[in-house]
PQR file with spaces between the fields and no chain letter, atoms N, CA, C, O and H, PARSE charges and radii, in Angstrom:
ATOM       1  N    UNK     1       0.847   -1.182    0.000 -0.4000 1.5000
ATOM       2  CA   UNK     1       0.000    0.000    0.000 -0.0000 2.0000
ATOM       3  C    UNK     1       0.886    1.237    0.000  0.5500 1.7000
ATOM       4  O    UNK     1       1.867    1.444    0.714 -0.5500 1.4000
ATOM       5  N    UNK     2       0.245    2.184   -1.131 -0.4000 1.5000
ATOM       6  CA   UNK     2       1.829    3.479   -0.511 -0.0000 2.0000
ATOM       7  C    UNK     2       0.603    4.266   -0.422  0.5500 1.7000
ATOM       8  O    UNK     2      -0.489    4.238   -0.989 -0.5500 1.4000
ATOM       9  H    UNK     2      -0.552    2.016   -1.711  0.4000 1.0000
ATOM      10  N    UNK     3       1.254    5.109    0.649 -0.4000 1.5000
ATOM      11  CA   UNK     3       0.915    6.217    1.093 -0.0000 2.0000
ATOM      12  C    UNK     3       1.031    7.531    0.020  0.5500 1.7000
ATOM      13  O    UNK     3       2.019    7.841   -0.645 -0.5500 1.4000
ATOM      14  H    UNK     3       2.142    5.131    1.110  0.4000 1.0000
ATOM      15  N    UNK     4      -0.467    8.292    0.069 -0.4000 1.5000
ATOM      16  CA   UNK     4      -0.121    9.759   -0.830 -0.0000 2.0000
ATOM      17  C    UNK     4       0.667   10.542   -0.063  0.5500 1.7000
ATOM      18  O    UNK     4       1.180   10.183    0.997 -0.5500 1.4000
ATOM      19  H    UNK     4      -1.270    8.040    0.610  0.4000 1.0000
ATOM      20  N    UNK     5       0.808   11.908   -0.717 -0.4000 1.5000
ATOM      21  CA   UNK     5       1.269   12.883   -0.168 -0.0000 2.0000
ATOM      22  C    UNK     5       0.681   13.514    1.263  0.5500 1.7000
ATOM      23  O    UNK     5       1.228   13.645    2.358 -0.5500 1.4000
ATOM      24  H    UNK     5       0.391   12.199   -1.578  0.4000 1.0000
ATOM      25  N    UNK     6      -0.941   13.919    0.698 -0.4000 1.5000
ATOM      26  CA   UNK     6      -1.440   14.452    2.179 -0.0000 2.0000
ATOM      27  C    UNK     6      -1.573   12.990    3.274  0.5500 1.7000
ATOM      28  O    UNK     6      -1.982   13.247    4.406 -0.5500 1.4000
ATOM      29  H    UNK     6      -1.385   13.812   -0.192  0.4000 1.0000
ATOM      30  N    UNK     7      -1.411   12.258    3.121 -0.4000 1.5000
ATOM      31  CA   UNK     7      -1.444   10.750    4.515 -0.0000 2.0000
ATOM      32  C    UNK     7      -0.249   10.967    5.136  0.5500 1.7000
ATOM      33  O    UNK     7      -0.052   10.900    6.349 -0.5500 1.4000
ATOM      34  H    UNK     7      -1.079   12.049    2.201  0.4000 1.0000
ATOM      35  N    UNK     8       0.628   11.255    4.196 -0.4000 1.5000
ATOM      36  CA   UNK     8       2.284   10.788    4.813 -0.0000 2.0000
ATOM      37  C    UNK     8       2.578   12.426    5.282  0.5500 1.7000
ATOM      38  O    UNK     8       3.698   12.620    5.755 -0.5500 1.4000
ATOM      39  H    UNK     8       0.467   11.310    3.211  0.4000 1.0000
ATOM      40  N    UNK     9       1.576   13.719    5.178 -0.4000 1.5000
ATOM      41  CA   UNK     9       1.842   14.889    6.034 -0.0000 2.0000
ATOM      42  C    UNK     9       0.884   14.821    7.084  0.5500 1.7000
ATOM      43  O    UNK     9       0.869   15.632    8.009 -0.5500 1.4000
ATOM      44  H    UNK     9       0.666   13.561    4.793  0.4000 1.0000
ATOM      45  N    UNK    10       0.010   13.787    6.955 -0.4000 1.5000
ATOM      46  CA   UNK    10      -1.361   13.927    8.243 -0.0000 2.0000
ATOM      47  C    UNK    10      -0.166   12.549    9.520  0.5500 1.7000
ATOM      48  O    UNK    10       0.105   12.515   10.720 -0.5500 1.4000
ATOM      49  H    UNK    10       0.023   13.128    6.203  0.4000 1.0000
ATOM      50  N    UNK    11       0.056   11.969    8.703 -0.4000 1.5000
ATOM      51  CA   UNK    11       1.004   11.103    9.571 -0.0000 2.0000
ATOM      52  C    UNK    11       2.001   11.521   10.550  0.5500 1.7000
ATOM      53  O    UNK    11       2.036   11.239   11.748 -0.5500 1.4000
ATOM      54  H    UNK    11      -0.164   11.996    7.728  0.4000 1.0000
ATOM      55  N    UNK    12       2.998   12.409    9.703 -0.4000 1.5000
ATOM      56  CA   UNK    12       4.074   13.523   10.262 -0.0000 2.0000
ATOM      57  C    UNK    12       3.371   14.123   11.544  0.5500 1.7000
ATOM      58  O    UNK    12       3.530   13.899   12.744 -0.5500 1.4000
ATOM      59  H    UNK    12       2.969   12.639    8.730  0.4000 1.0000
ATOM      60  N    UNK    13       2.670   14.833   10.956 -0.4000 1.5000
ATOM      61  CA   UNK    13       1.758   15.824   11.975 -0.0000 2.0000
ATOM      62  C    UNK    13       1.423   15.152   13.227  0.5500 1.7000
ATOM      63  O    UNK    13       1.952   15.396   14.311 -0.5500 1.4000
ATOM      64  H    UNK    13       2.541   15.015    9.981  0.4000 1.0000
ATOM      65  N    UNK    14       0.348   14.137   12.968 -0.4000 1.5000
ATOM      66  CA   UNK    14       0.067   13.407   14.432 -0.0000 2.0000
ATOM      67  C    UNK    14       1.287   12.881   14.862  0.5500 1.7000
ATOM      68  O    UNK    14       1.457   13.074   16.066 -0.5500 1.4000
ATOM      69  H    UNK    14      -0.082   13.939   12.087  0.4000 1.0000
ATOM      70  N    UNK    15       2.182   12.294   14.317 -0.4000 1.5000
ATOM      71  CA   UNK    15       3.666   11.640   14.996 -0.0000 2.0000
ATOM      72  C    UNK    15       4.179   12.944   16.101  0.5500 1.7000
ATOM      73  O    UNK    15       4.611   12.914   17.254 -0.5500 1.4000
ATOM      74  H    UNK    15       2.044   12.137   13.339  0.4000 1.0000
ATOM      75  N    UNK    16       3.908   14.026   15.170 -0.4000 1.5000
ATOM      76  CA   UNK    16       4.688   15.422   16.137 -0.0000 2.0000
ATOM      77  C    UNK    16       4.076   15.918   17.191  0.5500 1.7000
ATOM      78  O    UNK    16       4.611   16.656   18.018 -0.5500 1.4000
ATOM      79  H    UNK    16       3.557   14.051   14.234  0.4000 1.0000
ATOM      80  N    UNK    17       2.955   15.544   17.210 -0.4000 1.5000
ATOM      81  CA   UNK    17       2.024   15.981   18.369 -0.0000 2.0000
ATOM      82  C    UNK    17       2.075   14.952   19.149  0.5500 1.7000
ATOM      83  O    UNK    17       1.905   15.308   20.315 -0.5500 1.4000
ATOM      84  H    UNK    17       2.520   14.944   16.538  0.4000 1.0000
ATOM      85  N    UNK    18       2.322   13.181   18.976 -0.4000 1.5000
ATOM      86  CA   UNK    18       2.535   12.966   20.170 -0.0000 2.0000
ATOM      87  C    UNK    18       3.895   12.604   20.101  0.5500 1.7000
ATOM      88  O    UNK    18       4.098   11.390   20.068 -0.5500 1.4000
ATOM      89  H    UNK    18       2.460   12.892   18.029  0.4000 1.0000
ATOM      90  N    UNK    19       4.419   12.999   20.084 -0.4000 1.5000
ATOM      91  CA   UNK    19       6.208   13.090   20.441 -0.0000 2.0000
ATOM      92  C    UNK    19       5.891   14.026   21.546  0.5500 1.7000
ATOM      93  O    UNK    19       5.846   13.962   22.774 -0.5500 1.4000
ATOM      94  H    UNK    19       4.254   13.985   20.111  0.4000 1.0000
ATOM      95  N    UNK    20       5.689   14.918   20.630 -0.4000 1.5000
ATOM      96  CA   UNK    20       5.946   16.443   22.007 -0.0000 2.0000
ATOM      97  C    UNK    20       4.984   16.309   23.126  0.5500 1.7000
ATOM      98  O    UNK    20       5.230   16.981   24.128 -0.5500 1.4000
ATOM      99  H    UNK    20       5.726   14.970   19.632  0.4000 1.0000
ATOM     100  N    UNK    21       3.765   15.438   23.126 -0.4000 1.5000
ATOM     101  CA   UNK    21       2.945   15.571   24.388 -0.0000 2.0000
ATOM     102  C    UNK    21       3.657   14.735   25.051  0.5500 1.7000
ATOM     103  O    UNK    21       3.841   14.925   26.253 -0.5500 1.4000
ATOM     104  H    UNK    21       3.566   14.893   22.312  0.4000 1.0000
ATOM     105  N    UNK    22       4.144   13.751   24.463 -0.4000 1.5000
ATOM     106  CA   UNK    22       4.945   12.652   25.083 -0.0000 2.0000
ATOM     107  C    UNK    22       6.515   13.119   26.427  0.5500 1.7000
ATOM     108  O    UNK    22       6.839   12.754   27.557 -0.5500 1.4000
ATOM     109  H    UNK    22       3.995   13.596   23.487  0.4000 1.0000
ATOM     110  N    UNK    23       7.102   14.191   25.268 -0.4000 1.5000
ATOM     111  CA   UNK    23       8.382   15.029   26.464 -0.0000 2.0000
ATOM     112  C    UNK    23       7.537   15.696   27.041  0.5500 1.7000
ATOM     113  O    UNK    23       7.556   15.434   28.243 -0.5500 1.4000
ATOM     114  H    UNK    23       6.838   14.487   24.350  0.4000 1.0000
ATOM     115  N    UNK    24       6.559   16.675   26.694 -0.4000 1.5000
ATOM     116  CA   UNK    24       6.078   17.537   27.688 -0.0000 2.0000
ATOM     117  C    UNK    24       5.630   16.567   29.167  0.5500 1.7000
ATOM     118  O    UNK    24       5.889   16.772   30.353 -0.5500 1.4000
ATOM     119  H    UNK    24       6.544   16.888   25.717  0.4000 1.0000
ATOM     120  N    UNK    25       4.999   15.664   28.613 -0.4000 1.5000
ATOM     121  CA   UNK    25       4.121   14.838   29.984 -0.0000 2.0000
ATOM     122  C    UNK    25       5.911   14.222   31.041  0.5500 1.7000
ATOM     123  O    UNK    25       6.229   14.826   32.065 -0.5500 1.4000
ATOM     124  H    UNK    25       4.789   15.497   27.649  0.4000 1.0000
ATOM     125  N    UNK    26       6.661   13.187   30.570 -0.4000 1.5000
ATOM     126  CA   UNK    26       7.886   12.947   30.870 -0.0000 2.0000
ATOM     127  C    UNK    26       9.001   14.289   31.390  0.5500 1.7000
ATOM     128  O    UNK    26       9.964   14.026   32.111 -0.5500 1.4000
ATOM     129  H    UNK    26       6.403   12.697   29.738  0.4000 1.0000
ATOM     130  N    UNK    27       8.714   15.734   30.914 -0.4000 1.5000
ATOM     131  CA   UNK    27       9.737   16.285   31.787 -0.0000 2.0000
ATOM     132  C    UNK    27       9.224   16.873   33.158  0.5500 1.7000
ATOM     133  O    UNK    27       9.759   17.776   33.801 -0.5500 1.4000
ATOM     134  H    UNK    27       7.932   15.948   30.329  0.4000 1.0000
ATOM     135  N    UNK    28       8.238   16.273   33.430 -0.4000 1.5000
ATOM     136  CA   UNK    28       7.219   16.153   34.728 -0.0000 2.0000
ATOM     137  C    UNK    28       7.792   15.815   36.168  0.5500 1.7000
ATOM     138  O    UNK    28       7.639   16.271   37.301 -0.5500 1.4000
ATOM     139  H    UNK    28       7.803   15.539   32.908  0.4000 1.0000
ATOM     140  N    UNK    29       8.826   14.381   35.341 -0.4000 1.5000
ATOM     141  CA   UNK    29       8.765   13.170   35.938 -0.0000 2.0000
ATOM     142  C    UNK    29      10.871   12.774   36.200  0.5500 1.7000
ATOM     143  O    UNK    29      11.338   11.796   36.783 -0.5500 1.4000
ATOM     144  H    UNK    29       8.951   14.011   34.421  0.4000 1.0000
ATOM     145  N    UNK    30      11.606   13.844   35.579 -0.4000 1.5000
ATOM     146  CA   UNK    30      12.741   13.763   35.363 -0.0000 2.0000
ATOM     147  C    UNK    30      13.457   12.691   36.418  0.5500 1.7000
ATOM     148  O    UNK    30      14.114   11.716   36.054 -0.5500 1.4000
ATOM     149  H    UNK    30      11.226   14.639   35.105  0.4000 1.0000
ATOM     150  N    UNK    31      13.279   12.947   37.352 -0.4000 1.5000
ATOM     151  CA   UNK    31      13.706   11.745   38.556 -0.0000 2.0000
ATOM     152  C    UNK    31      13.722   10.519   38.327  0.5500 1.7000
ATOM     153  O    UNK    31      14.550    9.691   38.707 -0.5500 1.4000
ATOM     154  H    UNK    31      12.745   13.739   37.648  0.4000 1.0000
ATOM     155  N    UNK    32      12.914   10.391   37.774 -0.4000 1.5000
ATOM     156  CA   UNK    32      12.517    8.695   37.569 -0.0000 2.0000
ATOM     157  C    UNK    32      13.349    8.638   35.848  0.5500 1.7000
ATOM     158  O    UNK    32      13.550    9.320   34.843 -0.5500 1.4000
ATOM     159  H    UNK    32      12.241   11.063   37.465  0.4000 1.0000
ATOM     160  N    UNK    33      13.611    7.233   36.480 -0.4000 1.5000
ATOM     161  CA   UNK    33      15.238    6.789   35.295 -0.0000 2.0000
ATOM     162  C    UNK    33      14.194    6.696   33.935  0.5500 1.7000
ATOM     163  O    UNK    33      14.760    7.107   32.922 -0.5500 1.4000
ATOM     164  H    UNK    33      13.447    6.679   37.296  0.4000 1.0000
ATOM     165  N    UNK    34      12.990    6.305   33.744 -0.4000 1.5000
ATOM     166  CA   UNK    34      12.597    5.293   33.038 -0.0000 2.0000
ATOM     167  C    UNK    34      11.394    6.631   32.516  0.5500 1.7000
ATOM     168  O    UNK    34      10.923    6.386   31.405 -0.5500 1.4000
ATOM     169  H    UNK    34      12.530    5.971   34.567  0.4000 1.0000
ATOM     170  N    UNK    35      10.988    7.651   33.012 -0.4000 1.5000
ATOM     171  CA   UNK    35      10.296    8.561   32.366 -0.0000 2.0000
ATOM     172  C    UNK    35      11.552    9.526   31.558  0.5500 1.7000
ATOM     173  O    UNK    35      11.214   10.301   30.664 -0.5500 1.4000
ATOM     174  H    UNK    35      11.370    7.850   33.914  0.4000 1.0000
ATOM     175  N    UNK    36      13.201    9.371   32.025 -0.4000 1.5000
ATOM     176  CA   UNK    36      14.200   10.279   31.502 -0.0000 2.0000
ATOM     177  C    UNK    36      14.483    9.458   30.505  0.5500 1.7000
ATOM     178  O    UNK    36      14.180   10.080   29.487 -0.5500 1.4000
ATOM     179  H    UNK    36      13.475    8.741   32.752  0.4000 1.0000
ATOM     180  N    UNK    37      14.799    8.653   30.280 -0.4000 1.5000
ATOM     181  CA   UNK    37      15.358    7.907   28.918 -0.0000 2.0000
ATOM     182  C    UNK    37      13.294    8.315   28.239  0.5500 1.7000
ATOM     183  O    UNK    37      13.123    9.357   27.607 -0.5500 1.4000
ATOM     184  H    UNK    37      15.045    8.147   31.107  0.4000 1.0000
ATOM     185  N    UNK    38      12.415    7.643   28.434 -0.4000 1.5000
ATOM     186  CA   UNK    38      11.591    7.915   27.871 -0.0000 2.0000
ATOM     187  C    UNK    38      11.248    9.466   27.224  0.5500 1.7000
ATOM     188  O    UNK    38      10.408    9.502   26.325 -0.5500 1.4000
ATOM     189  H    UNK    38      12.554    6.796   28.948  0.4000 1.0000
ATOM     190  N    UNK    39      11.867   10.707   27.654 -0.4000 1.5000
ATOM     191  CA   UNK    39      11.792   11.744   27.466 -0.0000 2.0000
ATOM     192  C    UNK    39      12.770   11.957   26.580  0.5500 1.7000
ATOM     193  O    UNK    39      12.569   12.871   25.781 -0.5500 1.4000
ATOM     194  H    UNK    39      12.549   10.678   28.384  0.4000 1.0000
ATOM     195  N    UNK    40      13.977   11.242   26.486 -0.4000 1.5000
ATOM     196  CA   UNK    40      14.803   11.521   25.690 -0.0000 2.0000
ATOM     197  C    UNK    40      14.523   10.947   24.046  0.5500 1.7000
ATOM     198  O    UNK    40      14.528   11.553   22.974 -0.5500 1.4000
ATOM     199  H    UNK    40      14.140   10.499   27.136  0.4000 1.0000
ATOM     200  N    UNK    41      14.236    9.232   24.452 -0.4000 1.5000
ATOM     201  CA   UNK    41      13.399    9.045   23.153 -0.0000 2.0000
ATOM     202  C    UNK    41      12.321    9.649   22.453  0.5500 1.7000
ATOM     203  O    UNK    41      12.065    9.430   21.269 -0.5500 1.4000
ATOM     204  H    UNK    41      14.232    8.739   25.323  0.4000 1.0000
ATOM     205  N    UNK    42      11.793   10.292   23.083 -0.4000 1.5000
ATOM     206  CA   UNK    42      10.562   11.030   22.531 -0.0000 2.0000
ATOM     207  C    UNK    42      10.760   12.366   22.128  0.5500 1.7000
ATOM     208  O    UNK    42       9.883   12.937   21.480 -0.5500 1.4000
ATOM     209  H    UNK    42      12.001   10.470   24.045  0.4000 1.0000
ATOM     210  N    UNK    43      11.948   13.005   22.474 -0.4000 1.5000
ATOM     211  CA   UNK    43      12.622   14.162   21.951 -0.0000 2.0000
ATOM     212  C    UNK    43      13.598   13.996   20.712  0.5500 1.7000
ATOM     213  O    UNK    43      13.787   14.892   19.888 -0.5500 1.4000
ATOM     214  H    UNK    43      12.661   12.542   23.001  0.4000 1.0000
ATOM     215  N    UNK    44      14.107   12.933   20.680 -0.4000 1.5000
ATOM     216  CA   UNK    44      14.851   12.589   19.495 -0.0000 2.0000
ATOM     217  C    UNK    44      13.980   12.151   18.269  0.5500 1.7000
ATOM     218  O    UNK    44      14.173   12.452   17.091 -0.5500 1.4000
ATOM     219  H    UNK    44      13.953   12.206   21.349  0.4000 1.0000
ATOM     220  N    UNK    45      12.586   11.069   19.003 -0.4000 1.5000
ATOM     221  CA   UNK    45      11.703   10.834   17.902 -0.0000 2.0000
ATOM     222  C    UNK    45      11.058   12.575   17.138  0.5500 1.7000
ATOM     223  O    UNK    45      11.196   12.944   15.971 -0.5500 1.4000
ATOM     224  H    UNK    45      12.430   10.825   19.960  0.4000 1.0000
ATOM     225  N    UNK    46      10.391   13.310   18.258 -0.4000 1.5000
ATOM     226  CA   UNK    46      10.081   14.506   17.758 -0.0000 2.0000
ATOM     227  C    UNK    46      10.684   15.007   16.323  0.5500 1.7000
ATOM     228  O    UNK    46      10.184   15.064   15.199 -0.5500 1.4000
ATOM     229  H    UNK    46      10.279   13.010   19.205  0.4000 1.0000
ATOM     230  N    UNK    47      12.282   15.429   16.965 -0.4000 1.5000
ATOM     231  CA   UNK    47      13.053   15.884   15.904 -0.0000 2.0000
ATOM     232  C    UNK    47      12.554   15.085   14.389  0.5500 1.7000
ATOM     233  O    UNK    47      11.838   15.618   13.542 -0.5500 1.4000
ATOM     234  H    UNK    47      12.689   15.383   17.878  0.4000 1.0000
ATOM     235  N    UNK    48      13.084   13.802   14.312 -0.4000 1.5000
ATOM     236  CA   UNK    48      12.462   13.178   13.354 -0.0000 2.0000
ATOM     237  C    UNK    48      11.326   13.335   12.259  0.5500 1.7000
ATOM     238  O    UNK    48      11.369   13.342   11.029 -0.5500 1.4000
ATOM     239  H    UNK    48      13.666   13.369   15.000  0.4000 1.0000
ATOM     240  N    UNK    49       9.958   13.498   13.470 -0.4000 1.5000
ATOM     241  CA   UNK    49       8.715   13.841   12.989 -0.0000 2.0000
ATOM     242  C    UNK    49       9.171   15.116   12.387  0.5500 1.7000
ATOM     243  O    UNK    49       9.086   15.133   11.159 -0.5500 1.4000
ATOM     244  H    UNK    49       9.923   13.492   14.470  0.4000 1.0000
ATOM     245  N    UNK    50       9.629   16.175   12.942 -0.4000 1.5000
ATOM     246  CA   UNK    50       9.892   17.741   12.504 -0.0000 2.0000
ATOM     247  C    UNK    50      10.551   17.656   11.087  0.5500 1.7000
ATOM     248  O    UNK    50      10.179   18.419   10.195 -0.5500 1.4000
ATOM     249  H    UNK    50       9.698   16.162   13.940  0.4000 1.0000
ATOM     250  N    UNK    51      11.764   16.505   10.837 -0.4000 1.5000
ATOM     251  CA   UNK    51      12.906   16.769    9.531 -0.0000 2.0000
ATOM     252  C    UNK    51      11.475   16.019    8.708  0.5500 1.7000
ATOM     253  O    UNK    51      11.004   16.538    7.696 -0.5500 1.4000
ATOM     254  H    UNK    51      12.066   15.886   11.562  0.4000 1.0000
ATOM     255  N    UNK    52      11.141   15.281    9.060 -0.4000 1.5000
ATOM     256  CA   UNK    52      10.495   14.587    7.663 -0.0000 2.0000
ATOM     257  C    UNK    52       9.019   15.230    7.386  0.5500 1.7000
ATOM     258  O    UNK    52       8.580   14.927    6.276 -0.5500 1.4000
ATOM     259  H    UNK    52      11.524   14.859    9.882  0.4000 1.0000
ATOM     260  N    UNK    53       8.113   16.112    8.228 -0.4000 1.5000
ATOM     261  CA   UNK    53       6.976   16.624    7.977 -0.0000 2.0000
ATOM     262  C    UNK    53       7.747   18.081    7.012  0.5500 1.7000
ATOM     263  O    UNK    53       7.068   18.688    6.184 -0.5500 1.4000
ATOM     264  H    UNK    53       8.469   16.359    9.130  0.4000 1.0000
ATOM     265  N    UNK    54       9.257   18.471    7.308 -0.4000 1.5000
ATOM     266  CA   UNK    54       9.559   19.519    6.488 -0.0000 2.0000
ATOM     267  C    UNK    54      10.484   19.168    5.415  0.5500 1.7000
ATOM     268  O    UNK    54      11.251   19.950    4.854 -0.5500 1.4000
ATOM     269  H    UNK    54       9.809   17.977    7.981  0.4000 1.0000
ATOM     270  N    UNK    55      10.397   18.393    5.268 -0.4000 1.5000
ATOM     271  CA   UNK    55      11.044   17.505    4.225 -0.0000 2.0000
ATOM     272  C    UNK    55       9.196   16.914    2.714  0.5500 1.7000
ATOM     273  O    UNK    55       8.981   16.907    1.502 -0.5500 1.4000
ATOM     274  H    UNK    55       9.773   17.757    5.724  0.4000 1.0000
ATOM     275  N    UNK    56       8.598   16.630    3.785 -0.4000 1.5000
ATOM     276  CA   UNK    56       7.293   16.596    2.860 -0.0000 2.0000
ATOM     277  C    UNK    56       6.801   18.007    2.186  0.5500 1.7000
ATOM     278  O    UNK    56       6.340   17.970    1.045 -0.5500 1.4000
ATOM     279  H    UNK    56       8.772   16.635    4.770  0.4000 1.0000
ATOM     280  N    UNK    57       6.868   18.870    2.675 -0.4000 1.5000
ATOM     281  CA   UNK    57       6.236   20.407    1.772 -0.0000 2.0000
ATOM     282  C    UNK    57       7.556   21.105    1.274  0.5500 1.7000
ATOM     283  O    UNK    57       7.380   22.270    0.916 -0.5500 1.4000
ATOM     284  H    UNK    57       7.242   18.900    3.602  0.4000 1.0000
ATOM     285  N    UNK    58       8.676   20.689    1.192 -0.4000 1.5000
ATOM     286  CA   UNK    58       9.597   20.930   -0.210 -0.0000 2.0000
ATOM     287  C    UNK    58       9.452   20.810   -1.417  0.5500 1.7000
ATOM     288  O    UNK    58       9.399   19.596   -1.614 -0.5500 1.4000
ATOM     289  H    UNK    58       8.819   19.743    1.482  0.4000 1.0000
ATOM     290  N    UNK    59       9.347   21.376   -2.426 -0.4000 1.5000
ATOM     291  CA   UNK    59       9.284   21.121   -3.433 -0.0000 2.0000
ATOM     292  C    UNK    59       9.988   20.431   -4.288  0.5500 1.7000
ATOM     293  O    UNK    59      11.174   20.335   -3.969 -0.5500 1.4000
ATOM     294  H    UNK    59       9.390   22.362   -2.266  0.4000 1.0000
ATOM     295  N    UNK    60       9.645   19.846   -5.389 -0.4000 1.5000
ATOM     296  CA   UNK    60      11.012   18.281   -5.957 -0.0000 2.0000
ATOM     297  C    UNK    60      11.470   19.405   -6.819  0.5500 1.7000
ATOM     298  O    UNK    60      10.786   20.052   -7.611 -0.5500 1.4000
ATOM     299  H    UNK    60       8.682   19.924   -5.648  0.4000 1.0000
ATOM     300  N    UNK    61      12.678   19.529   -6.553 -0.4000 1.5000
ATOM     301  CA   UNK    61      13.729   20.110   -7.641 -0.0000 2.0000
ATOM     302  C    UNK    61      14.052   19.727   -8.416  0.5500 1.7000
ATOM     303  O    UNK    61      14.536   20.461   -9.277 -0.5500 1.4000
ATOM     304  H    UNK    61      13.234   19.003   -5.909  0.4000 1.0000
ATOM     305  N    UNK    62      13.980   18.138   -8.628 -0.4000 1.5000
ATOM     306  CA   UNK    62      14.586   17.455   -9.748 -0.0000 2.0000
ATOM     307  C    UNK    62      13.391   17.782  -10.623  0.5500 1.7000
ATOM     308  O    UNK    62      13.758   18.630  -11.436 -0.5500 1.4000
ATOM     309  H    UNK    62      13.587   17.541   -7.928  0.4000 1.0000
ATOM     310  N    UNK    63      12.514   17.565  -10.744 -0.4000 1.5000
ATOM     311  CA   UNK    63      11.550   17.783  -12.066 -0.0000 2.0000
ATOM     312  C    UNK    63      11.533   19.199  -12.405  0.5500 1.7000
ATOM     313  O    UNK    63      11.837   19.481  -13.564 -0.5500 1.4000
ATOM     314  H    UNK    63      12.215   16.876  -10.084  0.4000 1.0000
ATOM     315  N    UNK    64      11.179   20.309  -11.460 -0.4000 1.5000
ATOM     316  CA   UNK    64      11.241   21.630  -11.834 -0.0000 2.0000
ATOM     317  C    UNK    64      13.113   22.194  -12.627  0.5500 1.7000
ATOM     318  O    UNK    64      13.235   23.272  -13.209 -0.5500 1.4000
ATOM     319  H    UNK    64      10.932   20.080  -10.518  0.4000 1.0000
ATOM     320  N    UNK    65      14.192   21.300  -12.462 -0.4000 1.5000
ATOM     321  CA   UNK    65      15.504   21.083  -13.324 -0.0000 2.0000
ATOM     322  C    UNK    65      15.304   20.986  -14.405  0.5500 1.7000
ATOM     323  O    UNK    65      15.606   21.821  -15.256 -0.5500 1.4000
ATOM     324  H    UNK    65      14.093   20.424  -11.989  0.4000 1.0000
ATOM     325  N    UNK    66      14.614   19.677  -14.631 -0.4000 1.5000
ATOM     326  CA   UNK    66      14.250   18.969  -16.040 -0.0000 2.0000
ATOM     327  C    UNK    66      13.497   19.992  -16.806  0.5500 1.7000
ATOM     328  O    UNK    66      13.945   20.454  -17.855 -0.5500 1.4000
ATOM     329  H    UNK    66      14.368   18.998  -13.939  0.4000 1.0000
ATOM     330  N    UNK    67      12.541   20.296  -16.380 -0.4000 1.5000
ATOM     331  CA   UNK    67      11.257   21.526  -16.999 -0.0000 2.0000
ATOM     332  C    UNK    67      12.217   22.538  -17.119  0.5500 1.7000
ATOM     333  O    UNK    67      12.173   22.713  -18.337 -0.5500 1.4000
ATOM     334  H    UNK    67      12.177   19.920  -15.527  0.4000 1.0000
ATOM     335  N    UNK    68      13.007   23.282  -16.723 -0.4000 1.5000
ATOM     336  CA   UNK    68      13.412   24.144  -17.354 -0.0000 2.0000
ATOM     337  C    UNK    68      14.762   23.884  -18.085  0.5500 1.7000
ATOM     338  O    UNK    68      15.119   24.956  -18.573 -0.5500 1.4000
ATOM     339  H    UNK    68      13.044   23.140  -15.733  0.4000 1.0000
ATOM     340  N    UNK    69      15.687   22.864  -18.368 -0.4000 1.5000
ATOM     341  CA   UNK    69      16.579   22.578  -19.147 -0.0000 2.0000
ATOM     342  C    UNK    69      16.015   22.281  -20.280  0.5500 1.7000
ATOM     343  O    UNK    69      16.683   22.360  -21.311 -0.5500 1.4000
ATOM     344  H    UNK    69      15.397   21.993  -17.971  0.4000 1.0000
ATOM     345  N    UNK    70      14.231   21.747  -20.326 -0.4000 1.5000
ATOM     346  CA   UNK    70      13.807   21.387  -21.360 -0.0000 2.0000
ATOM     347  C    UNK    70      13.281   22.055  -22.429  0.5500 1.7000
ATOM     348  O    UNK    70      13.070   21.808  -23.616 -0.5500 1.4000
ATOM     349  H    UNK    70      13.688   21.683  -19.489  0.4000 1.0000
ATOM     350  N    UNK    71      13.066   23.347  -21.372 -0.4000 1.5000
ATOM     351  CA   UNK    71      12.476   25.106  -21.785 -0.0000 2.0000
ATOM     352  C    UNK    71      13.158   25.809  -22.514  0.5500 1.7000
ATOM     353  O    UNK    71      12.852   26.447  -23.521 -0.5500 1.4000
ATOM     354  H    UNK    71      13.238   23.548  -20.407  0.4000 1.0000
ATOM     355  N    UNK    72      14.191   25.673  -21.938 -0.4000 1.5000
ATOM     356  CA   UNK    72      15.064   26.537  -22.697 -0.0000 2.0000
ATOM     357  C    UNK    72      15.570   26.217  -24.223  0.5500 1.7000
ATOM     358  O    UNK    72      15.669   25.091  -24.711 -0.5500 1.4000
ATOM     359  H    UNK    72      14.440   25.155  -21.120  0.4000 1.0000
ATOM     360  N    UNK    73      15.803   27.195  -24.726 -0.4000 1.5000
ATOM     361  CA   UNK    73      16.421   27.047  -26.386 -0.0000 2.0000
ATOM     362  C    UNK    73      18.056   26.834  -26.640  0.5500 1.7000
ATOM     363  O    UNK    73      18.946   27.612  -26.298 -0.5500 1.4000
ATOM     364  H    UNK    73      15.723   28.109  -24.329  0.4000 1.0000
ATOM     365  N    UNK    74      18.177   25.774  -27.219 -0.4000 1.5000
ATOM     366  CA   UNK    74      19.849   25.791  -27.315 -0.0000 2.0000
ATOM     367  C    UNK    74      19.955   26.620  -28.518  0.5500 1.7000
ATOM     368  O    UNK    74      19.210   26.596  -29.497 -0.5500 1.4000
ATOM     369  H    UNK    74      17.453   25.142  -27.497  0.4000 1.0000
ATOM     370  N    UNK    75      21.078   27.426  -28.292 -0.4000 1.5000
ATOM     371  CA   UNK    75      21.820   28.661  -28.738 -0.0000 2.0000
ATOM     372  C    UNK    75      23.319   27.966  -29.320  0.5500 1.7000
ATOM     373  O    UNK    75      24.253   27.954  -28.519 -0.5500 1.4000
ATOM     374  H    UNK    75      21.683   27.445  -27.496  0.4000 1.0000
ATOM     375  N    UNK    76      23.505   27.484  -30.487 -0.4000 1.5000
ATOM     376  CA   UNK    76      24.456   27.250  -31.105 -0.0000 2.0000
ATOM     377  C    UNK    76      24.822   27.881  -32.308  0.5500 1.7000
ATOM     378  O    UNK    76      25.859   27.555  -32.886 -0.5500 1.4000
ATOM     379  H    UNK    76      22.745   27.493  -31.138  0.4000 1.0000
C-alpha cells in the first residue's frame, strides 16, 4: 500500500504531536530513570517527525531542473 502525499503529512503531523505531548508529559517526571530515557526518546523521535513533515512540503527540484533545461532554447 503506498501512502499519498497528504497521509504521509497527516502522519508527520500526528507523529509530532505525540512526540511532544509525550516530552512535555515525561519532563514532569525527570527523577525517575525510566520517564528520563523515555523523554529523551521522545525528543529525538520529535526531531524526526519535525525533519520529515519539512522535508514533505519541499518542493522536488529534480523535475522543476528537467522543466526548465527542457524550456530553454539551445543557442548554437
Amino acid at each position: 500500500m503506498k501512502f499519498d502525499l497528504e497521509l504521509q503529512r497527516e502522519a508527520a503531523k500526528i507523529g509530532m504531536t505525540a512526540t511532544l505531548g509525550a516530552t512535555v508529559v515525561t519532563s514532569m517526571f525527570m527523577k525517575n530513570s525510566i520517564a528520563k530515557k523515555t523523554h529523551v526518546v521522545a525528543g529525538v523521535a520529535f526531531c524526526g517527525f519535525a525533519l520529515w513533515h519539512h522535508m514533505l512540503y519541499q518542493p522536488k527540484k529534480n523535475n522543476q531542473i528537467k522543466k526548465t533545461k527542457e524550456e530553454k532554447p539551445q543557442l548554437n
